[in-house]
C-alpha positions in Angstrom: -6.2 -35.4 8.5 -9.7 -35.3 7.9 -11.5 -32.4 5.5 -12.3 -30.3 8.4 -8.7 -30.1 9.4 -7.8 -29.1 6.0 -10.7 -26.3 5.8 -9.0 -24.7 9.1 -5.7 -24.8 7.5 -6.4 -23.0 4.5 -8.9 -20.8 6.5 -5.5 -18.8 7.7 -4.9 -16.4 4.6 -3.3 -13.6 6.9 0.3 -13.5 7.5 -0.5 -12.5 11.0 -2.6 -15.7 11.1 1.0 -17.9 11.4 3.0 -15.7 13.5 6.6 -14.3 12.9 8.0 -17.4 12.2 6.4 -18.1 8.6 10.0 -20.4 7.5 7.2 -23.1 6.6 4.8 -21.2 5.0 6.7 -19.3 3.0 7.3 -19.8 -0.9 10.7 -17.2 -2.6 8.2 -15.4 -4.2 9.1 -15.2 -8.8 10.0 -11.2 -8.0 12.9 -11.8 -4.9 16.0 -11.6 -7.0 14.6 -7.9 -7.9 14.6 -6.9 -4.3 18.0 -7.2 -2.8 16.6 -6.3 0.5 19.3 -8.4 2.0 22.1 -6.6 0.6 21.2 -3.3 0.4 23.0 -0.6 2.0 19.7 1.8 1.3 16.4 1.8 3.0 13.7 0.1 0.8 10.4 1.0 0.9 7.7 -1.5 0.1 4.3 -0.4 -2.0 1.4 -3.2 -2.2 -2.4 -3.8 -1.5 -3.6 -5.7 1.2 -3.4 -9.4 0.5 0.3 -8.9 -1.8 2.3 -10.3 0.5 4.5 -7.3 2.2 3.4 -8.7 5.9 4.7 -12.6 5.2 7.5 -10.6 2.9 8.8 -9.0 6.0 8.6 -11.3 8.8 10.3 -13.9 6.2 13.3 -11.3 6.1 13.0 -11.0 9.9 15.1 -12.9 12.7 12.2 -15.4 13.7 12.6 -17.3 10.4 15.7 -16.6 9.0 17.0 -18.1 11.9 14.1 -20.4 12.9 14.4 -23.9 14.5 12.8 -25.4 11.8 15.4 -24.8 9.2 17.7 -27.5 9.4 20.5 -25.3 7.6 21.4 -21.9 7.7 23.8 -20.2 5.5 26.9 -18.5 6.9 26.2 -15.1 5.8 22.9 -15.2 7.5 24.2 -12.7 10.3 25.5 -10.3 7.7 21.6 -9.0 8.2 19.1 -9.4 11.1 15.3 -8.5 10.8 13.4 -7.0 12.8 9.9 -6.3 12.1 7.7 -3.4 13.6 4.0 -3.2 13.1 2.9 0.2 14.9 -0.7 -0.6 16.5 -2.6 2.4 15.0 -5.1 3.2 18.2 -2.2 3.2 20.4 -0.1 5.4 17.8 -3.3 7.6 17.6 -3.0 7.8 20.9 0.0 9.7 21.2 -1.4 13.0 20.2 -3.2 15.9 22.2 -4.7 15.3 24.9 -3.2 18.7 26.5 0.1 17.3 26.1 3.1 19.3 24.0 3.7 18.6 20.8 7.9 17.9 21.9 6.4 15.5 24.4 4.8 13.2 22.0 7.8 13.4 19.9 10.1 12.7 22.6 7.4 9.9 23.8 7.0 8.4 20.3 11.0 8.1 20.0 11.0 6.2 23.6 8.6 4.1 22.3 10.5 2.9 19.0 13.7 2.4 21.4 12.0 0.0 23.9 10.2 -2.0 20.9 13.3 -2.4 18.8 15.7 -2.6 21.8 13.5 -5.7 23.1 13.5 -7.1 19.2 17.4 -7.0 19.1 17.9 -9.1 22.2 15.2 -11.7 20.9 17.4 -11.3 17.8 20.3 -12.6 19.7 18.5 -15.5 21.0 17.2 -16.5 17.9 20.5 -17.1 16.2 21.9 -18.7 19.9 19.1 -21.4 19.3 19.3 -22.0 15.7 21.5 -24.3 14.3 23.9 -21.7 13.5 27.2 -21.9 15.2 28.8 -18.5 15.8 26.8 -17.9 18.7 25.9 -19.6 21.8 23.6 -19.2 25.1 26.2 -19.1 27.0 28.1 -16.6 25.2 24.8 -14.2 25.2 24.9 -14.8 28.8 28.4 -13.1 29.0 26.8 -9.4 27.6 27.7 -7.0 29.5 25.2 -4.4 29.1 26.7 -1.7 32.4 27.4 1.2 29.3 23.4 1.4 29.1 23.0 2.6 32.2 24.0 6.4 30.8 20.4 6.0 29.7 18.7 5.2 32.2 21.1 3.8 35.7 18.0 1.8 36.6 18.8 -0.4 33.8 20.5 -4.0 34.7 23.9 -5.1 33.2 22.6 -8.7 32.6 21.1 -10.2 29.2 17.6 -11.6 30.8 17.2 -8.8 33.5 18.1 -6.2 30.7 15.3 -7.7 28.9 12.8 -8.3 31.9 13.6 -4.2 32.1 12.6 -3.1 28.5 9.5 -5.2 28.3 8.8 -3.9 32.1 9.2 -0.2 30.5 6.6 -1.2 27.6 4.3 -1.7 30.8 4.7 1.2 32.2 4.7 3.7 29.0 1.3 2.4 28.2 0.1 2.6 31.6 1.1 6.4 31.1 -0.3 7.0 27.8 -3.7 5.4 29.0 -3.7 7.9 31.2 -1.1 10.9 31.0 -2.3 13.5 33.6 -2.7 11.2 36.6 0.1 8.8 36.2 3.8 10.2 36.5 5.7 10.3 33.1 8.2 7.6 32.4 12.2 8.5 31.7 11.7 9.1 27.5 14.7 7.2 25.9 16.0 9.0 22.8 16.1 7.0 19.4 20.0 6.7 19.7 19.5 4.4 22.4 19.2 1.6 19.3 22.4 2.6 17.8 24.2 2.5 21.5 22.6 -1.4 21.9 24.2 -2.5 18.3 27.2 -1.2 19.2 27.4 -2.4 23.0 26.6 -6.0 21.3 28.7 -6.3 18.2 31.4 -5.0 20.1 31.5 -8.4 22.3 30.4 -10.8 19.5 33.1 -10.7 16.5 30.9 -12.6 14.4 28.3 -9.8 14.4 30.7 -6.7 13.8 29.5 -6.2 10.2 26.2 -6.9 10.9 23.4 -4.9 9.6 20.3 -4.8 11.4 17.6 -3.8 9.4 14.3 -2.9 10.8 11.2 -3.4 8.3 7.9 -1.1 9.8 5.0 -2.2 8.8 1.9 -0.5 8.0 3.6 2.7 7.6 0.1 4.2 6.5 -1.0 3.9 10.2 1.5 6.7 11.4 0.1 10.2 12.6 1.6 12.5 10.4 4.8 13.8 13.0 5.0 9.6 13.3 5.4 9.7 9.7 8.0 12.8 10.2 9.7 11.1 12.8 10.0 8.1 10.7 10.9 9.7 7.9 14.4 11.4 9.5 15.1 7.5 10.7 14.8 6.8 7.2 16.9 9.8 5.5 20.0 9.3 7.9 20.1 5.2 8.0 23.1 3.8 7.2 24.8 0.4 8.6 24.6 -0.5 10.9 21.2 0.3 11.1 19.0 0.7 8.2 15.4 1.7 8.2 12.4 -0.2 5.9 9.4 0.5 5.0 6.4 -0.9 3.9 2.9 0.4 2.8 -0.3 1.0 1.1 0.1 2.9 -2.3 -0.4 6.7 -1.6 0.5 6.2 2.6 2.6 9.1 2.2 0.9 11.6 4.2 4.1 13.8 4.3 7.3 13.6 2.7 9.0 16.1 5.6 11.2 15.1 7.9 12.0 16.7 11.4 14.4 18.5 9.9 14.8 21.3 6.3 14.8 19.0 4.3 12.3 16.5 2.9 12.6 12.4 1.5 13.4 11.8 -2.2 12.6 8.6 -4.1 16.2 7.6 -5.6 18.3 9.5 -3.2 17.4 8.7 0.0 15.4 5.5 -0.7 14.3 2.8 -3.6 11.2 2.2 -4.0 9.6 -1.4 -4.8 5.8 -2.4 -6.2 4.9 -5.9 -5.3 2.1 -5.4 -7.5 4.1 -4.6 -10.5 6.6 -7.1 -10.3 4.2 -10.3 -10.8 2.8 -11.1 -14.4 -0.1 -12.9 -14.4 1.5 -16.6 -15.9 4.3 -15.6 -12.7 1.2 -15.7 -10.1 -0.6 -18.5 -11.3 2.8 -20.5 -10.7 3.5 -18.8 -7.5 -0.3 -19.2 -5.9 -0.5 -22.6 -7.3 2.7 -23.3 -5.1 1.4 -21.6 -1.8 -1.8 -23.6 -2.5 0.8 -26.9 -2.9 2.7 -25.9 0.4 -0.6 -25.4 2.7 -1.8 -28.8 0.8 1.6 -30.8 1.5 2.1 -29.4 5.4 -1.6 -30.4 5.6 -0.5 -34.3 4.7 -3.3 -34.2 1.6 -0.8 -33.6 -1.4 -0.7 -36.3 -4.1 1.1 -34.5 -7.0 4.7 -33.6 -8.1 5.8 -30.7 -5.7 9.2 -30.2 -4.6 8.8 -28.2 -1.3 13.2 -27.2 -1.1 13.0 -26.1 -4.7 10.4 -22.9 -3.3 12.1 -22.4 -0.2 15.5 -21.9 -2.2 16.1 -18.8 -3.9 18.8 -20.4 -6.1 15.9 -22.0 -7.6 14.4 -19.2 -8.9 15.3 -19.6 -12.4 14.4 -23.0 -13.0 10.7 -22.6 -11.3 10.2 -19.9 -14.5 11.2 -22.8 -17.1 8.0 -23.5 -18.9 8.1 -26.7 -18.7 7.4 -26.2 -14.7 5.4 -23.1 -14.8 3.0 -25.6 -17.0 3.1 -28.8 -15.2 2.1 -26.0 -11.8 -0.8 -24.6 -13.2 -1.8 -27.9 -14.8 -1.8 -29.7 -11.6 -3.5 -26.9 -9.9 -6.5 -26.9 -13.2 -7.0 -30.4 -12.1 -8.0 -29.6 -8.3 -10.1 -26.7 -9.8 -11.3 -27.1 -13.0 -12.8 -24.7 -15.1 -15.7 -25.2 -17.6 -14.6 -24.6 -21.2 -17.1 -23.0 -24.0 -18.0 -26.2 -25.3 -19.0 -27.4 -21.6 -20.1 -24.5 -20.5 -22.4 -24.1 -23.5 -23.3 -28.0 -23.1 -24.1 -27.2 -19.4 -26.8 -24.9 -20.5 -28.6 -26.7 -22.6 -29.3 -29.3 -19.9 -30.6 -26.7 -17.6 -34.2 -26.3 -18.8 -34.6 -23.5 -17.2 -31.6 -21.3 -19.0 -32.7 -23.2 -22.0 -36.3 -21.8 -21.6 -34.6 -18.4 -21.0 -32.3 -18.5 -23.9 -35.5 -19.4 -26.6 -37.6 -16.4 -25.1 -34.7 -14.3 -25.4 -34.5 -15.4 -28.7 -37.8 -14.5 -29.5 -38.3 -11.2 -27.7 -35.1 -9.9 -30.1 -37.7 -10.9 -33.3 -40.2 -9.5 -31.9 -38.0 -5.7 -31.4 -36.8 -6.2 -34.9 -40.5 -7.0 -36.3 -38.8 -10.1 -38.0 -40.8 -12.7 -40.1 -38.2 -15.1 -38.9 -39.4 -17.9 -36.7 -37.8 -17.9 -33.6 -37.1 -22.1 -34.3 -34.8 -21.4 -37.1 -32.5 -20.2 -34.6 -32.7 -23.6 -32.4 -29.4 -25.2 -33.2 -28.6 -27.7 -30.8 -25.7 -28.9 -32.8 -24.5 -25.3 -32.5 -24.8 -24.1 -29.0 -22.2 -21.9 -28.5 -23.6 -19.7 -31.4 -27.2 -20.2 -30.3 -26.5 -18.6 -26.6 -25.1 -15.5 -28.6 -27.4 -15.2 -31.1 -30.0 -12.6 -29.0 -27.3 -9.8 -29.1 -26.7 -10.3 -32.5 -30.1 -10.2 -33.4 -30.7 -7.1 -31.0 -27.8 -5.2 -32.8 -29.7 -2.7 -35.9 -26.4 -3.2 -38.0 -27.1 -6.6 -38.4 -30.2 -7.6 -40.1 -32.1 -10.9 -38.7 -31.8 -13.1 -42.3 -27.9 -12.4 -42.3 -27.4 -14.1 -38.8 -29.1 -17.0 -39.8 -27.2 -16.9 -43.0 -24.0 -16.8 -41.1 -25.8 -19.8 -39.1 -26.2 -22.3 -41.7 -22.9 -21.6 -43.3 -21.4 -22.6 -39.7 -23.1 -26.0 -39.6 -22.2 -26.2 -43.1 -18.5 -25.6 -41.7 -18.5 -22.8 -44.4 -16.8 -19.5 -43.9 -18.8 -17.9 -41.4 -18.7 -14.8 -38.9 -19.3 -17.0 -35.6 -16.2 -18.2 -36.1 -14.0 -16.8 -38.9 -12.0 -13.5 -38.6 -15.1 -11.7 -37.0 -14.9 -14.3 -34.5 -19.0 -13.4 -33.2 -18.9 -16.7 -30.8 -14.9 -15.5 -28.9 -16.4 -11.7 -29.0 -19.8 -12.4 -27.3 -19.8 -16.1 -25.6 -18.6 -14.8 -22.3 -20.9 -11.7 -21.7 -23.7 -13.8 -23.2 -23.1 -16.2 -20.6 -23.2 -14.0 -17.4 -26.3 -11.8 -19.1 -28.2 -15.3 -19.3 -27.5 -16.5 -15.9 -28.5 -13.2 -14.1 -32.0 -13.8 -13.6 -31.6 -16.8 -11.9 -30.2 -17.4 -8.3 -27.8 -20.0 -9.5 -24.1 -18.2 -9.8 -22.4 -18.7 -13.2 -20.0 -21.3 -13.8 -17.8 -18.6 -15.5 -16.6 -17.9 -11.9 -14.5 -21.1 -11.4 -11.5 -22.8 -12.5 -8.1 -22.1 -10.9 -6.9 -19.6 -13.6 -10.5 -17.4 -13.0 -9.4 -17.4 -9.1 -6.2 -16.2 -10.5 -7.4 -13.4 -12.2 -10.2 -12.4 -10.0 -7.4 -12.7 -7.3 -5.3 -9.9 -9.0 -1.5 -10.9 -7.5 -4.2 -10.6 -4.3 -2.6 -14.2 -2.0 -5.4 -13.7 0.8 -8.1 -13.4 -1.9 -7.0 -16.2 -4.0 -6.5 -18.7 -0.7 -10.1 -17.8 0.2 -11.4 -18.8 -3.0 -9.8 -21.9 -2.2 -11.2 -21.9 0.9 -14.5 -22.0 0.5 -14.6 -23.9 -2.6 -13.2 -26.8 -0.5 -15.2 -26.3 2.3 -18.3 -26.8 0.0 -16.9 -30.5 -1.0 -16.3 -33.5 0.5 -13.6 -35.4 0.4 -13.9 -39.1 1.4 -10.4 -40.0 2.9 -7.0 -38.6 3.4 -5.8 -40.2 0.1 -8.5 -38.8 -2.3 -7.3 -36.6 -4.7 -8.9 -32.6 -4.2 -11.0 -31.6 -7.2 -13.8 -29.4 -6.8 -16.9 -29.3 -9.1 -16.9 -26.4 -11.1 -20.5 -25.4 -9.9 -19.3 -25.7 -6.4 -16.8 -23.2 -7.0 -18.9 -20.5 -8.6 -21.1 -20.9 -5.2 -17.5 -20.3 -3.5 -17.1 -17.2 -5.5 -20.1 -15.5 -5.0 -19.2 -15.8 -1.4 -15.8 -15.2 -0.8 -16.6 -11.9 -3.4 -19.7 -11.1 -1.0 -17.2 -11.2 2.5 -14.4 -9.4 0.9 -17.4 -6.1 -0.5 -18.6 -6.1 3.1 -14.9 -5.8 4.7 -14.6 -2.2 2.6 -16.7 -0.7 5.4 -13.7 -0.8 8.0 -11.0 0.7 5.2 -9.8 3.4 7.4 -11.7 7.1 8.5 -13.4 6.6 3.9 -14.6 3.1 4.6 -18.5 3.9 4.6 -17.9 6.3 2.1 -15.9 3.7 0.2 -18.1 0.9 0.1 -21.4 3.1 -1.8 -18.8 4.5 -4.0 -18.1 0.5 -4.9 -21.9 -0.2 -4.7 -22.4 2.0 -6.8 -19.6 1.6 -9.8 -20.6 -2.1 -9.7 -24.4 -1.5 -10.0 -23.4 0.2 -13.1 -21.1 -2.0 -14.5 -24.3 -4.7 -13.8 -26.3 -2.1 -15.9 -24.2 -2.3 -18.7 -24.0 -5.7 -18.6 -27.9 -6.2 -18.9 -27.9 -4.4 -22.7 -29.1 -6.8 -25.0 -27.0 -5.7 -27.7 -23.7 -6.8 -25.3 -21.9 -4.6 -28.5 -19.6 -2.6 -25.6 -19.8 -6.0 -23.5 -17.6 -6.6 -20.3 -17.2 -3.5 -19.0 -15.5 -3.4 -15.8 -13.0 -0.5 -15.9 -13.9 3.3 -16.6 -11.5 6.2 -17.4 -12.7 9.9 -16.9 -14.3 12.3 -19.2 -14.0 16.1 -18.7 -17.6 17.1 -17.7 -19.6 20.3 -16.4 -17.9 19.6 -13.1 -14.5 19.7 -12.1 -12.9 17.2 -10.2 -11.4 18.8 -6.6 -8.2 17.7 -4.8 -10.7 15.8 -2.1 -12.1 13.7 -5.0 -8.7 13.2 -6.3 -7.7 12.6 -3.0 -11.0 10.1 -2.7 -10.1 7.9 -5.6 -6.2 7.9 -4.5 -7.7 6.1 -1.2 -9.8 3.3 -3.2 -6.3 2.9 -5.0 -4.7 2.6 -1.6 -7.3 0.0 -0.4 -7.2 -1.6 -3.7 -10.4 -1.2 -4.6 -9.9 0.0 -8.0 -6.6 -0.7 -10.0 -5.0 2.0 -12.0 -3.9 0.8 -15.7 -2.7 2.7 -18.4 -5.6 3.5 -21.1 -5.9 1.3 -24.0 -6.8 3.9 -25.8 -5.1 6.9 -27.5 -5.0 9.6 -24.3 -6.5 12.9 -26.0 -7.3 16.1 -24.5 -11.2 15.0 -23.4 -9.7 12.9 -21.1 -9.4 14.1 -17.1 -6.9 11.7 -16.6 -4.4 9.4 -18.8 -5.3 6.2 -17.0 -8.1 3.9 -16.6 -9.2 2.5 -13.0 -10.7 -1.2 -12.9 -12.4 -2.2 -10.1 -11.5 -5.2 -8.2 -12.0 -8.0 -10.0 -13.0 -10.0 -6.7 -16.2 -8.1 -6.0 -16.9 -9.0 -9.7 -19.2 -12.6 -8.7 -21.1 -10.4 -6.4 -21.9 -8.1 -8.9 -22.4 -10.3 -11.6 -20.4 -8.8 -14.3 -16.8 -9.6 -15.7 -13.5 -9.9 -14.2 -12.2 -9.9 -17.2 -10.2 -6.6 -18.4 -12.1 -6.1 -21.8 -14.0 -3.2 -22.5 -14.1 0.1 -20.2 -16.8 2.4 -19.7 -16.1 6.6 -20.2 -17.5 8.3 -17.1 -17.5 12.1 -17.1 -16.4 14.4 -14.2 -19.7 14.8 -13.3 -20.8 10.8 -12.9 -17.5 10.6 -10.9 -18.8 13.1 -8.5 -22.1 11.4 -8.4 -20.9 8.0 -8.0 -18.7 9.1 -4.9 -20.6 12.6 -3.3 -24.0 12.2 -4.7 -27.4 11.8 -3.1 -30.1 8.9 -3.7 -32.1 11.1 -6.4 -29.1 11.8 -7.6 -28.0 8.8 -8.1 -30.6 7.1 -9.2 -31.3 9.9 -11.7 -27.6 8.9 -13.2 -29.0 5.3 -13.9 -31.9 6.6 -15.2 -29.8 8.8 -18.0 -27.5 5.2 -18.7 -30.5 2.7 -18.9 -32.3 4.8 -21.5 -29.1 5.5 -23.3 -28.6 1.4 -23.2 -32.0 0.7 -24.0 -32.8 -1.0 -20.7 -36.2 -1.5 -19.2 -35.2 -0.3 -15.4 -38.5 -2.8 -14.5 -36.5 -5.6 -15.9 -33.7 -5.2 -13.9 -35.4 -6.5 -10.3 -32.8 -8.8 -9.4 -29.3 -6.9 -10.3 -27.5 -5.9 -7.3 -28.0 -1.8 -7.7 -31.8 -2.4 -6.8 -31.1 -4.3 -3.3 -28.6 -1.7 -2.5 -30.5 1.2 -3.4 -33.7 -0.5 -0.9 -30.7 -0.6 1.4 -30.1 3.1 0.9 -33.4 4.2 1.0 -34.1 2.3 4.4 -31.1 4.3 6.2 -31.8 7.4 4.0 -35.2 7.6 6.2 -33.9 6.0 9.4 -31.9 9.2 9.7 -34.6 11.3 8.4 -36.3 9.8 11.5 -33.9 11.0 13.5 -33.4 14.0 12.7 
């Protein structure tokens, strides 16, 4: 397989990229013993971003796999559950409402709809376990159904297995040929929900081996319901029990109501459990678990040359011994070595042969003399047998509590490998090295090597698999690799490039996030201009800021800005966390909310979880309602309270959007 082949591989990050049957894509992910979805006599419902997994989750758990003709054994109690998995399209859900049609008929039609869809997924059911290797049932035996009882439904339908079929998928047909166009074309017979319960029974009634199966149905995308969808949904979901159980699975905050068609409403604990994806993984358990998924796609591709045992992640008995440290190590080791990081030392070594950075790093140097109207010369500070302190020494030398002489006292008691604040208990070099890195590399077009190395994709992925694969992705696609047997390894500089772009795709994809996706991506254009901002201060003393929490200000936060940040939680543009600090009454809210760690390349700032920035009420409402002046005022108030020329800031990221405002700010003066 040459490297092109492998590019397209990896170039499939979507579960729906692989179709339902993902048996040989899929790796027991470190958090499945904690599910007991296959067991569970409850309906589950499943909370995660985009990118976590719930999609290949779901369709693993679903009849096409569990019972796919790849897998060479299947397990007896396999039948004891069957999947079946539901995405609802969302225009064709959306267009189930109005249209001068009641309120009783869409419910009616929405319930018809659910029985035709899972009614064909049960008989596909069937004929996925009749050709897997699985014994208790055969063709011929599925050709012996006798399906006459149906016909109380509907007496057009056939008693047959395949012309009961062919007649569901021909009613599919003809219900969207009626929705496309309700008033000219006749209405089709509505089927009631029940009509799912009456097919289990008709079927595990004639095949003993299936009489204590429970068929679970796993929905999908639950967000994408109109709200009586979500209604209808719901009442499925309060009254399941076997042999038909209800899943769902969802954004955070997809809720849009907790009623049901009936008094009463769902409850957490009583009439569901609910799991996180998101919660479950540490981040040592993902590195483990996407250097494994990266192995799979690697060893199905034919260009894998390391130690992988492809049964021990397919079998959930193996769970425990993939967390043994000695494995977790030996996985992430092996994936280090196909994308290497730079460490301080080479990072710092790095620098110093760019002459460019070089020539930036002495200026900077000087300029921070100059501030402080130091006598020092600027040469004293050229240590090339200390480079890591030398690319930190402008923001100590910018900082007023520390005095010019002291840092180069601290200086020549490090080369004298006396005790010294660069790298003693006040540990200047570990506080500032990584901050004074990205601050030196900003004016240049080159992206900083801080933004490779597997465990940096694994961090900026945050538990994210899509994001983390197209790291992967493009890094590989920006190498070369010269034959089938070459060991992967990507340069480190290569994989910064990769990172800027992958971290430029995923910030332009916010713009289709649902009926807030405009709306969404300034809000992120914005927060990450500022975080840029504070990036720039010469001082770095408050350095890495990439998460904010919220200060009571003048204005009060509504419900539709609450409402606004629960929908960039939803989309995962910003992660809640609980605040490092003491909560205290100043505070609007208890947590803090980072945003993405994948957009962080683009922006040029940290992915790192470090320092956070406190943002009153009112910049909240500026960064998500406010105008251009507006806004542009707020960055005005933070650059003089950092000390920041704005002038000197041509190339950050806030200037090109704010152009890019401006233009469409007049285009639509225009046309008005």
């Amino acid at each position: 397989m040459n490297n092109q082949s492998l590019i397209e591989i990896l170039s499939k990050n979507r579960a729906e990229e692989l179709g339902y049957d993902v048996w040989e894509h899929f790796v027991i992910p470190p958090f499945y013993d904690r599910l007991d979805l296959q067991t569970a006599k409850k309906p589950r419902v499943i909370l995660g971003g985009r990118g976590c997994g719930k999609t290949m989750l779901l369709r693993y758990l679903s009849h096409q796999s569990v019972f796919s003709q790849n897998r060479r054994t299947i397990p007896r109690d396999a039948v004891s559950r069957i999947g079946l998995y539901w995405r609802t399209d969302t225009q064709f859900g959306n267009a189930m409402t109005g249209r001068g049609i009641p309120d009783d008929t869409w419910q009616a039609a929405f319930n018809h709809y659910a029985a035709i869809i899972l009614g064909i997924e049960i008989i596909r059911s069937l004929k996925s376990v009749a050709a897997s290797t699985f014994e208790c049932l055969t063709q011929d035996r599925l050709d012996k159904l006798d399906f006459e009882r149906m016909k109380v439904f509907d007496s057009k339908l056939p008693a047959r297995l395949s012309e009961f079929h062919q007649a569901l998928e021909n009613r599919v047909w003809e219900f969207e040929t009626w929705i496309n166009d309700v008033r000219k074309v006749e209405q089709p017979r509505l089927l009631p929900e029940s009509f799912i319960k009456a097919l289990i029974s008709i079927v595990t009634d004639q095949i003993p081996c299936l009489k204590t199966t429970v068929f679970s149905v796993y929905i999908d995308e639950y967000e994408n319901l109109c709200n009586y969808q979500q209604k209808i949904v719901n009442t499925w979901l309060k009254h399941s029990e076997p042999p038909l159980i209800y899943n769902l699975a969802m954004k955070r905050h997809s809720f849009k109501t907790m009623e049901t068609l009936g008094s009463e409403s769902l409850n957490n604990v009583h009439d569901f459990r609910q799991y996180d994806l998101d919660s479950f993984t540490g981040e040592a358990e993902f590195e483990v678990f996407a250097a494994e998924i990266l192995f799979l796609i690697l060893s199905n591709a034919k260009r894998l040359n390391i130690e992988f045992d492809i049964e021990k992640i397919k079998d959930p008995a193996s769970l425990s011994s993939r967390k043994e440290s000695s494995y977790m190590k030996n996985m992430v080791q092996q994936a280090n070595e196909m994308f290497p990081g730079l460490s301080q030392t080479e990072l710092a070594d790095y620098i110093f042969k760019q002459q460019p950075l070089l020539n930036k790093l002495q200026n900077n140097i000087e300029i921070a003399l100059k501030t402080r109207n130091s006598s020092i010369s600027p040469s004293v500070f050229f240590r090339p047998s200390a480079k890591k302190a030398m690319i930190i020494i402008p923001a100590l030398l910018h900082r007023k509590s520390l005095q010019p002489a002291e840092v180069q006292r601290e200086l020549d008691a490090l080369e004298a490998n006396a005790d010294n604040k660069f790298s003693g208990s006040t540990n200047w070099i570990h506080n500032n090295f990584f901050a004074s890195v990205i601050q030196l590399f900003t004016p240049f077009s080159r992206t900083c090597p801080v933004y490779s190395g597997f465990e940096a994709f694994c961090i900026m992925s945050r538990g994210n698999i899509r994001h983390f694969l197209e790291l992967c992705y493009e890094s590989l696609s920006k190498t070369e690799h010269s034959s089938e047997n070459a060991v992967l390894k990507v340069d480190p500089l290569e994989q910064a490039e990769a990172s800027k772009q992958a971290s430029t795709t995923f910030l332009r994809e916010i713009r289709g996030f649902g009926q807030k996706g405009p709306q969404l991506l300034m809000f992120t254009y914005r927060l990450g201009n500022l975080f840029a901002l504070a990036h720039a201060r010469k001082t770095l003393s408050e350095n890495e800021q990439n998460h904010f929490a919220i200060i009571k200000g003048r204005y009060q936060l509504t419900s539709s800005d609450e409402d606004f940040i629960k929908e960039a939680l939803k989309w995962s543009i910003l992660f809640e966390n609980e605040s490092t600090k003491d909560k205290s009454d100043y505070q609007v809210h208890g947590n803090e909310y980072m945003l993405n760690p994948i957009y962080a390349p683009y922006f040029g700032i940290s992915y790192r979880r470090k320092r956070r920035l406190e943002l009153s009420s009112d910049d909240i409402f500026c960064l998500i309602k406010g105008d251009l002046n507006e806004y542009t005022k707020l960055l005005k108030t933070y650059s003089s309270k950092w000390d920041i020329d704005l002038s000197d800031q041509s190339d950050l990221p806030l200037f090109q959007f704010l152009e890019k405002e401006a233009r469409n700010a007049s285009q639509n003066e225009t046309v008005r």
